[in-house]
C-alpha positions in Angstrom: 13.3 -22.8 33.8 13.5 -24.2 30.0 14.3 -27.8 29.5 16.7 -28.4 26.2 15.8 -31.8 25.3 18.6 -32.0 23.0 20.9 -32.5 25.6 23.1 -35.3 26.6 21.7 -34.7 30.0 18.2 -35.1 29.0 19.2 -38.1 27.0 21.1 -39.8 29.6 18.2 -39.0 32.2 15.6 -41.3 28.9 18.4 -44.0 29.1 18.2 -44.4 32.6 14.7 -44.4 33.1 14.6 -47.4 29.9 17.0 -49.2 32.1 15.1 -49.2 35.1 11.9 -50.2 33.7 14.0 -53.2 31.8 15.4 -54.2 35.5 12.4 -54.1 37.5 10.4 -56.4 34.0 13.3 -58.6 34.4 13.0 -58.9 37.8 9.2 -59.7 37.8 9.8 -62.5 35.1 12.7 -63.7 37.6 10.6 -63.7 40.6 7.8 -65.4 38.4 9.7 -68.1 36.9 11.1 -68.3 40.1 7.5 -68.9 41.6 6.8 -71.9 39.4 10.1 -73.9 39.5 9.8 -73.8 43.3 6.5 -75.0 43.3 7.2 -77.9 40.3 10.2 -78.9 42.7 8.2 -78.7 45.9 5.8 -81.0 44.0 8.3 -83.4 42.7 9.7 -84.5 45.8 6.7 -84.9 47.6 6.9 -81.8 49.9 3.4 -80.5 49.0 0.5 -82.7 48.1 -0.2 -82.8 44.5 -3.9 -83.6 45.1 -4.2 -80.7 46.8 -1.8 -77.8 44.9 -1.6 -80.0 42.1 1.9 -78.4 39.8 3.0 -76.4 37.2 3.6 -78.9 34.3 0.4 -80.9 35.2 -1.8 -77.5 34.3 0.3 -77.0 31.8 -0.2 -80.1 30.1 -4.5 -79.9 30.9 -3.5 -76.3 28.9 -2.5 -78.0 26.3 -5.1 -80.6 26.1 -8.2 -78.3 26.7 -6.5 -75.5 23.8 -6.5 -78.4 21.5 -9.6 -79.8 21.6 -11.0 -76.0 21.9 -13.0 -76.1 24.7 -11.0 -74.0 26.7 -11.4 -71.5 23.6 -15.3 -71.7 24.1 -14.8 -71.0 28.0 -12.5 -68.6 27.5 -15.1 -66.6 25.1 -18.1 -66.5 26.8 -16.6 -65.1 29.8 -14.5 -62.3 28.1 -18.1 -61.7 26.2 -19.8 -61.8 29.9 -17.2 -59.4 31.2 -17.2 -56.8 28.6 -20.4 -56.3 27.7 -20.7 -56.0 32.0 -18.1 -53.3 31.8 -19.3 -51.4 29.3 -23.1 -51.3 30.3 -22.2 -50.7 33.9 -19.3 -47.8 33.2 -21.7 -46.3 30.6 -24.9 -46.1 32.9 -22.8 -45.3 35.9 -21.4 -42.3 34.2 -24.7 -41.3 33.3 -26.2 -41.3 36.3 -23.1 -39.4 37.6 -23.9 -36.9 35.5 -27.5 -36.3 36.3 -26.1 -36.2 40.1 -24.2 -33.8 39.2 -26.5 -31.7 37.3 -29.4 -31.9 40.2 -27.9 -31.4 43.6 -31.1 -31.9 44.9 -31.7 -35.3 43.1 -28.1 -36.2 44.7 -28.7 -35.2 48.2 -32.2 -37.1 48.1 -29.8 -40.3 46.5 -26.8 -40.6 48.6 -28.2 -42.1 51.9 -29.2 -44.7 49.4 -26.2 -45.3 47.5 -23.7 -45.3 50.4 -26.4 -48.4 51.8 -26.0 -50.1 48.2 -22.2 -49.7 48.4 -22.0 -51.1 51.0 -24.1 -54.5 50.8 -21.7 -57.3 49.8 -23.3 -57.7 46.2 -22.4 -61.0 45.0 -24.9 -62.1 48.0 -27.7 -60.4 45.8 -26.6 -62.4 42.7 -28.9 -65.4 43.5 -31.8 -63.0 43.8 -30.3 -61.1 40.4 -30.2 -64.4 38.6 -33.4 -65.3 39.7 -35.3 -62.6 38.9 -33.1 -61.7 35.0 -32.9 -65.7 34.6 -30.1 -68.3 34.6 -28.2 -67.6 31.2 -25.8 -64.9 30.1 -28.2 -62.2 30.4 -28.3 -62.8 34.5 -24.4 -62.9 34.4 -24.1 -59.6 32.8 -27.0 -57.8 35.1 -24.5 -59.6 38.1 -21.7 -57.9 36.6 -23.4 -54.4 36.2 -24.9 -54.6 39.8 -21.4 -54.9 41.4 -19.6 -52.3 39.2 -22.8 -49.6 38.9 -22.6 -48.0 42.5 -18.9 -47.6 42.8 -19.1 -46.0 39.2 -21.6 -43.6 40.2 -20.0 -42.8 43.2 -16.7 -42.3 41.9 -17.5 -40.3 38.9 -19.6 -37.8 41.4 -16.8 -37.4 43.1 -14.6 -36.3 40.2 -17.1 -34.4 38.6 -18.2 -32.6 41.8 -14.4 -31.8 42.6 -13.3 -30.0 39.7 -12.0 -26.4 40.1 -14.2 -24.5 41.4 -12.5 -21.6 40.4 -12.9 -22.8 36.6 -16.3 -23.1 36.9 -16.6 -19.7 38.3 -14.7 -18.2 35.2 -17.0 -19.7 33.0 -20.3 -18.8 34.9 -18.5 -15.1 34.6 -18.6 -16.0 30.7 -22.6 -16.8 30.7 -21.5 -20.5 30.3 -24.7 -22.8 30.4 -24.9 -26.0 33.3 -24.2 -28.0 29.6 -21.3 -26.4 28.6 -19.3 -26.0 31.5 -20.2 -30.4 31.6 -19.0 -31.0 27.8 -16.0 -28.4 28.0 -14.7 -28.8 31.5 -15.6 -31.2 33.7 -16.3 -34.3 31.1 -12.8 -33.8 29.4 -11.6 -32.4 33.2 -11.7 -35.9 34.1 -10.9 -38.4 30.8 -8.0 -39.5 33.2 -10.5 -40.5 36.1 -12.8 -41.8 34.0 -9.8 -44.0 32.9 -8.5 -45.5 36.0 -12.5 -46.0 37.1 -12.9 -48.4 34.1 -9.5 -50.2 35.3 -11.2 -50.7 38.7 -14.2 -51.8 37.0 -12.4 -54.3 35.1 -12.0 -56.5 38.5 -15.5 -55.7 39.6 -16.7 -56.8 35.9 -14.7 -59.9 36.6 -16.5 -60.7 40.0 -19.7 -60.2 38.9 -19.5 -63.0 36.0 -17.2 -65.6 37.8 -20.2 -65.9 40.9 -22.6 -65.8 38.0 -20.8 -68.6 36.2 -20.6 -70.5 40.0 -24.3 -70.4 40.4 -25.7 -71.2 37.2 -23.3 -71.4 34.0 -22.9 -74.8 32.1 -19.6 -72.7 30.4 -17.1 -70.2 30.7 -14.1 -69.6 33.6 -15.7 -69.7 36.5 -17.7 -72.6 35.4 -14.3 -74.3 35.1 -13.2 -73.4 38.6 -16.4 -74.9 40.0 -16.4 -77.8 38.1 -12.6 -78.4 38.9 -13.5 -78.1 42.6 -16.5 -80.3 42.8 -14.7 -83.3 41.2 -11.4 -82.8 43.1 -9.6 -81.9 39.9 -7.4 -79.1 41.5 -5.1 -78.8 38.1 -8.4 -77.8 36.5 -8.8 -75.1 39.3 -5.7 -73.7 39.0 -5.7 -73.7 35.2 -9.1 -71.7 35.5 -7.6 -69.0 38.1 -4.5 -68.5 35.8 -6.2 -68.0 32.6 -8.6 -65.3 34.6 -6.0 -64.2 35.8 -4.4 -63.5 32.5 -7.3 -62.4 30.9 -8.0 -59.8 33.2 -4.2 -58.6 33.4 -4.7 -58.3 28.9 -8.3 -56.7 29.8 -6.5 -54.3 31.9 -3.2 -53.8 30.2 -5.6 -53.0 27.0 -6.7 -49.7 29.4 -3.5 -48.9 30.1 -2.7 -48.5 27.0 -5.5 -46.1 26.3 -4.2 -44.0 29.1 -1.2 -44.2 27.8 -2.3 -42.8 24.7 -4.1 -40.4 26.0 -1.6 -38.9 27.9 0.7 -38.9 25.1 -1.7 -37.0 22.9 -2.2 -34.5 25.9 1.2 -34.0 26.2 1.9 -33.2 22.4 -1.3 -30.7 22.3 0.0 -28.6 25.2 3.3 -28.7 23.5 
């Protein structure tokens, strides 16, 4: 059935779906700003202990202070650096290793035993022994961060690239495809989408991976902030570290998103 999208139907149907992504933004930054006067009130008049939950306009004020003087700049840096450079090396080698899974089925069979084991260690026990063994800078960070985002790469891509149409690949074996082609021209850009969402989930693991790095042995960055904050009994400094993660990993992630985006969009204007 054609779709005229001309129509006033069809441009009624965009309206309403604009409106409905405006009411359910508003309604986040409602139930948000919502979150924080309660919880400046609750402190105010003595209901919850300061010491203890600390409020809004005290860590808003250390915001301030720390922005100022640049220091929470430097933090701020050095863990987004930690992060990415985590993120990238682990996506890129987990792919990679994906793909030489895929390629062997032997060399898979003989591996999975061992990477269902390593997925399911709790890895951020290891990072003591990771830290010790890379050494206690920003190199033992980022080898933390790869180690908890590796395995669940590998094992995710294998799965996509391992469930593609079968009946695809049969058409191009019928065509005298090569094992390399039917990789570069179907499953590879078969699963740019996958691939996408993986490095969305990685972002968090990425994120893991440096903040217990930065606990252990980091004189700077977030997490370093956090464990400060919590050994002194400086709980505004805790919760200014966990929001500023928290808002650089929802930027980190929203970046992503609008790669998908964008890719999607470009799909959609090549098939027409």
């Amino acid at each position: 059935m054609s779709f005229n999208k001309n129509s006033i139907e069809y441009e009624n149907y965009l309206k309403e779906v604009k409106l409905k992504k405006i009411k359910i933004f508003t309604l986040q930054i409602v139930l948000l700003v919502a979150f924080f006067v309660l919880w400046e009130v609750l402190a105010n008049n003595n209901i919850i202990n300061t010491f203890l939950f600390s409020k809004p306009s005290d860590i808003y004020n250390l915001f301030i202070s720390y922005t100022s003087s640049g220091t929470l700049i430097k933090h701020i840096w050095i863990s987004v650096y930690e992060t990415l450079v985590g993120l990238i090396i682990g996506s890129i080698l987990g792919i990679l290793v994906a793909i030489v899974l895929w390629w062997s089925e032997t060399l898979a069979k003989i591996l999975d035993p061992f990477l269902v084991v390593l997925n399911a260690l709790p890895k951020t026990a290891l990072a003591p022994i990771i830290i010790v063994w890379v050494g206690a800078g920003v190199e033992g960070i980022i080898v933390t961060a790869v180690a908890i985002s590796i395995v669940i790469t590998i094992l995710s891509a294998y799965n996509y690239f391992t469930n593609i149409d079968e009946e695809k690949v049969k058409m191009l074996k019928s065509f005298g495809a090569t094992k390399s082609q039917i990789l570069f021209k179907l499953v590879l850009p078969g699963n740019i989408g996958n691939l996408i969402n993986l490095t969305k989930i990685n972002i968090g693991m990425a994120w893991v991976g440096v903040i217990v790095g930065e606990f252990l042995v980091s004189r700077y960055g977030i997490g370093y902030l956090i464990v400060y904050g919590s050994q002194v009994f400086k709980l505004d400094v805790v919760m200014m570290g966990v929001f500023v993660l928290a808002a650089c990993a929802w930027a980190m992630y929203e970046v992503v998103n609008l790669i998908e985006k964008f890719y999607y969009y470009r799909q959609r204007r090549i098939k027409g």
